[in-house]
C-alpha positions in Angstrom: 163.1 129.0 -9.9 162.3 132.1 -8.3 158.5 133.4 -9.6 157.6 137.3 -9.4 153.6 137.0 -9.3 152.0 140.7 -10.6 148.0 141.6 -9.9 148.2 145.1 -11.8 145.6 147.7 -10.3 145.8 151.7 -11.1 145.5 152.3 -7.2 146.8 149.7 -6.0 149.3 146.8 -7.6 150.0 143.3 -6.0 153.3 141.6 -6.1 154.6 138.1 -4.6 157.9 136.2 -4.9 158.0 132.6 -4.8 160.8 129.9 -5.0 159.6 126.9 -6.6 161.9 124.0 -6.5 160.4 120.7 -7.8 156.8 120.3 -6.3 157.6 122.8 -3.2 156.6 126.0 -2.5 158.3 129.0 -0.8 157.5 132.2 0.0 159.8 135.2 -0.4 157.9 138.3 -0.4 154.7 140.0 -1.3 153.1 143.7 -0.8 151.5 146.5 -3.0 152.6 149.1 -5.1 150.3 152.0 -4.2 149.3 155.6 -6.1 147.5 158.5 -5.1 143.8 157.9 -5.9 143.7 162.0 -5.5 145.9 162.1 -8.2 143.2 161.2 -10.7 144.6 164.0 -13.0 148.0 162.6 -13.0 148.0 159.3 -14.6 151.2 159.0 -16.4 152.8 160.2 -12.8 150.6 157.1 -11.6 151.8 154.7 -14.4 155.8 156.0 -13.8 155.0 155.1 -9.6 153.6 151.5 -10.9 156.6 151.0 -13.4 159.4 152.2 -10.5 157.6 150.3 -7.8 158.0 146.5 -10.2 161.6 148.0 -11.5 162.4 148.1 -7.5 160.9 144.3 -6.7 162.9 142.7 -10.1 166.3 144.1 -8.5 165.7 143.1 -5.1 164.4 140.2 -5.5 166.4 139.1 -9.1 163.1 136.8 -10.0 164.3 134.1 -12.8 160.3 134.3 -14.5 157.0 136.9 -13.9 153.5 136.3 -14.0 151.1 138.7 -14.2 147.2 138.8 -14.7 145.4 139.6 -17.8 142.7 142.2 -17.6 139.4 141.9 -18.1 136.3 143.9 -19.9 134.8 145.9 -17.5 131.0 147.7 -17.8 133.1 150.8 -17.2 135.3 151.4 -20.3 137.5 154.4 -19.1 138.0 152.1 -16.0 138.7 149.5 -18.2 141.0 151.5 -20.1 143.0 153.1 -16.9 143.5 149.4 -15.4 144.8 148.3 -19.2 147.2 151.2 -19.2 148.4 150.0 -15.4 148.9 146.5 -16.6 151.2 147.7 -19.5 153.4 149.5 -17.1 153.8 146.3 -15.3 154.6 144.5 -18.0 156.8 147.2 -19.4 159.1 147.2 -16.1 158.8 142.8 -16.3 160.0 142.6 -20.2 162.7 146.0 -19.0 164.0 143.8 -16.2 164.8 140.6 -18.7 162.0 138.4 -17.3 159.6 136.2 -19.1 156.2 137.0 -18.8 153.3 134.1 -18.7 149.7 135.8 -18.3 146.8 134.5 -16.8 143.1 135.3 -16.3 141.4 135.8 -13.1 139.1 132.5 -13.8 142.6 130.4 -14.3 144.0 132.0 -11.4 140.9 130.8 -9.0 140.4 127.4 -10.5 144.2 126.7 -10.5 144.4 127.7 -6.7 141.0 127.0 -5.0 139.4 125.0 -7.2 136.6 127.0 -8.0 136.7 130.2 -10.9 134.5 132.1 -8.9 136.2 132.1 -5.8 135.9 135.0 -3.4 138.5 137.1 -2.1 138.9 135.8 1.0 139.0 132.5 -0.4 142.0 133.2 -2.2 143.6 134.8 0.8 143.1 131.7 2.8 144.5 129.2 -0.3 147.6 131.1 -0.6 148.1 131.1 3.4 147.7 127.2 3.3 149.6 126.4 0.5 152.7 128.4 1.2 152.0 128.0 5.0 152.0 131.2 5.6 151.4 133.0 9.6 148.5 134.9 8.3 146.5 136.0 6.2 148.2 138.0 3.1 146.4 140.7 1.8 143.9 140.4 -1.2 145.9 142.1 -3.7 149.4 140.5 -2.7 147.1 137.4 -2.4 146.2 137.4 -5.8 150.0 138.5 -7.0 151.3 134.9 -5.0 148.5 132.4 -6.2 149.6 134.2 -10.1 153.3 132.8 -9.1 152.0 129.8 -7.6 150.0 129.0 -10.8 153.1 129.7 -13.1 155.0 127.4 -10.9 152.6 124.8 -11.3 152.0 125.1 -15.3 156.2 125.6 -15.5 156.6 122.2 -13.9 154.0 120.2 -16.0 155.8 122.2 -18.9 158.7 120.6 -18.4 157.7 117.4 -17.0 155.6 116.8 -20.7 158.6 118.3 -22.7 160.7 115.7 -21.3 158.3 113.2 -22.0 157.9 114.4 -25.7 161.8 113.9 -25.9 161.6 110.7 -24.5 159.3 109.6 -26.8 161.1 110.8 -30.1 164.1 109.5 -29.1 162.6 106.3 -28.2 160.5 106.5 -31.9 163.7 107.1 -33.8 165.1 103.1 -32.0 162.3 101.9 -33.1 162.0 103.1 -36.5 158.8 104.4 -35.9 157.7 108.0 -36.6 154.7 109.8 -35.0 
């Protein structure tokens, strides 16, 4: 299964492709999406740039599944606000290219990856690099945008490892003549 990972940011937008087959990991691709910061006044030029810029990823990359982070409450409303209108241009361009979308918070993204919710930047950067042994170092945003895939990949397999399971288990309740 091919992943597309999405950190949405008004300035600046993560994305990473992964190919999860079974319990391994690969690595596609991963950059940023950027807008004009000096083009404060301009934000539904900024939100078309965000939409394009995911559009662009879903056709070269043809991802079978999207991830994408959910925002959170900020002391700044109106930044709050502009951040929530960024993520539902990504999303807009995800559901528009025929993908599923699965949504995570930042805390589930850290303690699913490093083991800690409060993990630092860097700490994700060097998580990511390990466990899709990576060269280097990939940026923080991209980072983030990978470790989302890597989480759905993770969540997807247990998914379907228990739903097996639960068919298993009726099947093996209706032999039996039990019911649960």
């Amino acid at each position: 299964m091919r992943i597309l990972g999405i950190d949405p940011g008004l300035q600046c937008t993560g994305f990473g492709v992964i190919d999860a087959e079974g319990g391994n990991l690969h690595y596609v691709a991963s950059g940023t999406i950027q807008t004009d910061p000096k083009d404060r006044g301009l934000l539904p030029a900024r939100l078309k740039v965000l939409f394009e810029g995911i559009t662009e990823v879903i056709s070269r990359y043809q991802p079978d599944a999207s991830a994408c982070e959910i925002v959170f409450v900020n002391v700044d409303a109106q930044a709050t606000l502009k951040l929530g209108q960024a993520r539902g241009a990504c999303l807009t361009a995800l559901v528009m290219g025929g993908l599923p979308v699965a949504e995570y918070t930042a805390l589930q993204l850290k303690k699913a990856v490093v083991g800690y919710g409060h993990a630092t930047k860097p700490q994700m950067q060097e998580m990511v690099k390990r466990l899709l042994k990576l060269p280097g170092l990939p940026g923080k945003d991209a980072a983030d945008a990978l470790g989302l895939a890597i989480v759905h990949a993770q969540v997807s397999r247990t998914t379907l490892a228990m739903s097996g399971e639960l068919q298993a288990r009726a099947h093996a309740a209706y032999k039996g003549g039990r019911s649960y």
